[in-house]
N, C-alpha and C positions, 0 to 999 in steps of 0.2 A: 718466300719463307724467311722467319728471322733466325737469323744462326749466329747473334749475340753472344747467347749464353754458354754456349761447348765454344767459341773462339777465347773467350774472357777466358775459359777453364784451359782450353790447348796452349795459348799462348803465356799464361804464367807456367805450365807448366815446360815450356821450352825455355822461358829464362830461370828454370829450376827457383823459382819463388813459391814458398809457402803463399796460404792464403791472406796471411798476418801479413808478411812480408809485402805482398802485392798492395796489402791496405795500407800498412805506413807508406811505402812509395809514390799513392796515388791521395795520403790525407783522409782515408774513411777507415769504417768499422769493418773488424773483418766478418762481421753477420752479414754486413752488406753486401761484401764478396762471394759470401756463399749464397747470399738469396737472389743474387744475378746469376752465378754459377749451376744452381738448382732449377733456374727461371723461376719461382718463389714471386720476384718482380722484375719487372720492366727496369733500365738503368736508365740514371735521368740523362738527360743531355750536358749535364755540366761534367757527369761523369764520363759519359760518352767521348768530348773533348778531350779533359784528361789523359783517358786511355787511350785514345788516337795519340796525342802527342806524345805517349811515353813511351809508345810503340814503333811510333813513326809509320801510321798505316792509317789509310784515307776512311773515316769513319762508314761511307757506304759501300768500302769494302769487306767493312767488319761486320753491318746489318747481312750482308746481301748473298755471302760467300762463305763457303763450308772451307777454311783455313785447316781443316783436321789433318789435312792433307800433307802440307809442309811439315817437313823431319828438322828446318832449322830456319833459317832470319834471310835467306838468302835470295830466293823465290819460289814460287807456287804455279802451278797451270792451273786455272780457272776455263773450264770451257775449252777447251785446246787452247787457248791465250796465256802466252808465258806473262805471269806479272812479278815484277823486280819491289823487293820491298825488304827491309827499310830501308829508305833516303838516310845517308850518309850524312851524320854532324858534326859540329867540333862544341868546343865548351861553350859556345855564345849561342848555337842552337842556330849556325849560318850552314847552307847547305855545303857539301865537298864532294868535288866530282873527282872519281879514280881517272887517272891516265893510264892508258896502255902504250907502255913505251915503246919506241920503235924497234929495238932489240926484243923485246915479248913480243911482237903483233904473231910472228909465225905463230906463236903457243895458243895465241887467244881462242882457237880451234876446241884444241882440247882442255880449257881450261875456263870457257865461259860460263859454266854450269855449277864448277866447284869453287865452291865458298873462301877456302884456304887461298885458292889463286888471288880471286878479286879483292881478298882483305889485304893481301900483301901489295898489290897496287899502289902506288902513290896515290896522293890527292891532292886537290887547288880545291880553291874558295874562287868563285868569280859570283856575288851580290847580285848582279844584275838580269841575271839569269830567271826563266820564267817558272813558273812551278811545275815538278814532276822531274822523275829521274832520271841523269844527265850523267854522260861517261865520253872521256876526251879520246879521240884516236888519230892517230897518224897517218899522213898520207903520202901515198908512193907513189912515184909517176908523172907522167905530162897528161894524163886520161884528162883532166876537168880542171883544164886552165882556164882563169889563171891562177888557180889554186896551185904552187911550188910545192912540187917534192920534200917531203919534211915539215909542210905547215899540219896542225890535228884541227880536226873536225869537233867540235863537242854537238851528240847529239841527246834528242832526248827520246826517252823511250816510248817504244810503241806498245801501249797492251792491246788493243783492237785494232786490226788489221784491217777492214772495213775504213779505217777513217786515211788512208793511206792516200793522200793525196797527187794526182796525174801532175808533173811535171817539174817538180821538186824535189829536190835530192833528200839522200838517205846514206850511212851507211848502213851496210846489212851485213850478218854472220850468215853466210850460204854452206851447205855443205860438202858440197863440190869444187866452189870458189874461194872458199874463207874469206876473208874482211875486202869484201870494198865497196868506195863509194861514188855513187852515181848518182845521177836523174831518174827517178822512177815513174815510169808511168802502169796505173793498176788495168790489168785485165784481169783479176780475178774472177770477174761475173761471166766474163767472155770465154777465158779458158784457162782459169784457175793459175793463172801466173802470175810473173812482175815482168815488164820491157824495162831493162836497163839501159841507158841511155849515156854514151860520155860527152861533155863540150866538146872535147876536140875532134872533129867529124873525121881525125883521120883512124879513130878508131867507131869498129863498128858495134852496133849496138844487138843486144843478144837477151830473150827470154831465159827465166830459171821459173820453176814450177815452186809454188808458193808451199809446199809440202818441205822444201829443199831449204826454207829459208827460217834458220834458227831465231834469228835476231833482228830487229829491225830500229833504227834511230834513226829519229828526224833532223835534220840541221838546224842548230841555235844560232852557231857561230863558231867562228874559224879565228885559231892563233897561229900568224904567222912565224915562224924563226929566222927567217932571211928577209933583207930590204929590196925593196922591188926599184930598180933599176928606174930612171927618164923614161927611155922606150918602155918596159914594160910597162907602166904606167897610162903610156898614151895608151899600148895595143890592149889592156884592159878596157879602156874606158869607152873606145869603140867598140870592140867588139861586145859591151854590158848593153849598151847606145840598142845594138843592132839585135842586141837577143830579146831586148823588151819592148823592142821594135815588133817581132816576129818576124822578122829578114832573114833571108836566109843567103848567107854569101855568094853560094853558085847561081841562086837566078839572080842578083844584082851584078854577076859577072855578066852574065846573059845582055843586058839591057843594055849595058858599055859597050858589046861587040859593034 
C-alpha cells in the first residue's frame, strides 16, 4: 500500500506548515500540494526527492509506511521496529552525530525515547561516516579490550533486528542492563534472544531476551580519549592477530604444556 499521500499531509502538518508554505519550501504550486495530499495524483520523483531531503526521511519509508503514527520528528515504531528519523544536519546538510556524554550515559535509560533529551545532546560531524543514523557513546570498563575505559563507540542504528549480525559488536539499550556494549551473537530464531559476548574472557558472557532490548547500534567506529601505551600496543595487536585467527588462548595454552 502507498501511504504518500496522508504522510505528505501528516508530516507538513507536524512542521505546522500551511500547504502554501510547504509549497514555497519545496518550489511548487500549492494545487500541487493538495492534489498529492487528496491523492488527485501520483508525486513525481523529482518531487519525491525533494520531500525526502526536506524531511530528512528515506523516500521508501515515505511510500511504504503509515508515518500517522509519530506525534513528532523524533521516532516512529514500524512493525515493532523502532525507526529513528530525522538524521541530524548542520547548515552544509553534513550529517551530526549526538554524544552521550559520560556524565548522561546513567539518564540515557530514561531519556532515550524523549525528544527534548536527545536534542539537547551535543553533536560532531565526522564525513566519513556511512549512511544512516549514527549516535556516539561511552565506554566503561575493561569488558572489550582493548577498547579503554572512556574511549565512545559511534554506532549506527538498527531498524530491523533480523539483520543483526553473529559476532560483531553493538551497543544496546537493555532494560534491565541499560547501555552496554558487546559482541553479539543472534539466537533470535533459536530462542528469541541476543548472547552477549565480552573480549575479555575474564568476563562471562550472558543472554537478555530480545523483548528486553530497546535499542540496538551497530559499531562504525571508536574515538579514543587516551594514548595507548608500547605494551598496550603490542598486547592489542596479538591478541587482534589471534581473534581473526579464531585462537582461542586456553587451547594454545594447552599445546605449550
Amino acid at each position: 500500500m502507498n501511504y504518500i499521500s496522508k504522510n505528505i499531509k501528516h508530516l507538513r502538518s507536524l512542521k505546522k506548515l500551511s500547504q502554501e508554505g510547504i509549497a514555497e519550501e519545496l518550489q511548487v504550486t500549492r494545487s500541487r500540494i493538495g492534489s498529492y495530499e487528496e491523492n488527485r495524483s501520483a508525486p513525481t520523483i523529482e518531487f519525491l526527492i525533494a520531500f525526502s531531503d526536506y524531511f530528512k526521511i528515506p523516500i521508501d519509508i515515505l511510500l511504504r509506511n503509515d508515518l500517522t503514527k509519530a506525534k513528532d520528528f523524533s521516532f516512529i515504531e514500524l512493525n515493532n521496529q523502532r525507526v529513528l528519523f530525522p538524521i541530524t544536519v548542520d547548515n552544509d546538510n553534513e550529517n551530526l552525530i549526538e554524544v552521550v556524554p559520560v556524565k548522561a550515559s546513567a539518564g540515557y535509560l530514561a531519556g532515550y525515547d524523549d525528544p527534548e533529551y536527545i536534542e539537547q545532546l551535543q553533536k560532531i560531524k565526522l564525513p566519513f561516516l556511512p549512511t544512516g543514523k549514527h549516535r556516539a557513546f561511552p565506554i566503561k570498563g575493561d569488558s572489550m579490550l582493548p577498547m579503554k575505559d572512556g574511549a565512545f563507540v559511534i554506532g549506527r542504528f538498527v531498524e530491523d533486528r533480523s539483520e543483526i549480525k553473529s559476532g560483531r559488536t553493538y551497543v544496546l539499550v537493555t532494560l534491565n542492563d541499560g547501555m552496554v556494549y558487546k559482541r553479539v551473537y543472534n539466537n533470535i530464531d533459536l530462542n528469541n534472544s541476543l548472547l552477549l559476548v565480552s573480549d575479555n574472557k575474564t568476563y562471562n558472557g550472558y543472554s537478555v531476551p530480545i523483548n528486553e532490548v530497546l535499542e540496538i547500534w551497530e559499531f562504525t567506529c571508536s574515538i579514543n580519549t587516551q594514548e595507548y601505551t608500547e605494551e598496550e600496543l603490542k598486547i592489542s595487536s596479538i591478541l587482534g592477530m589471534f581473534n581473526e585467527l579464531g585462537v582461542e588462548l586456553k587451547a594454545l595454552e594447552k599445546t605449550l604444556r
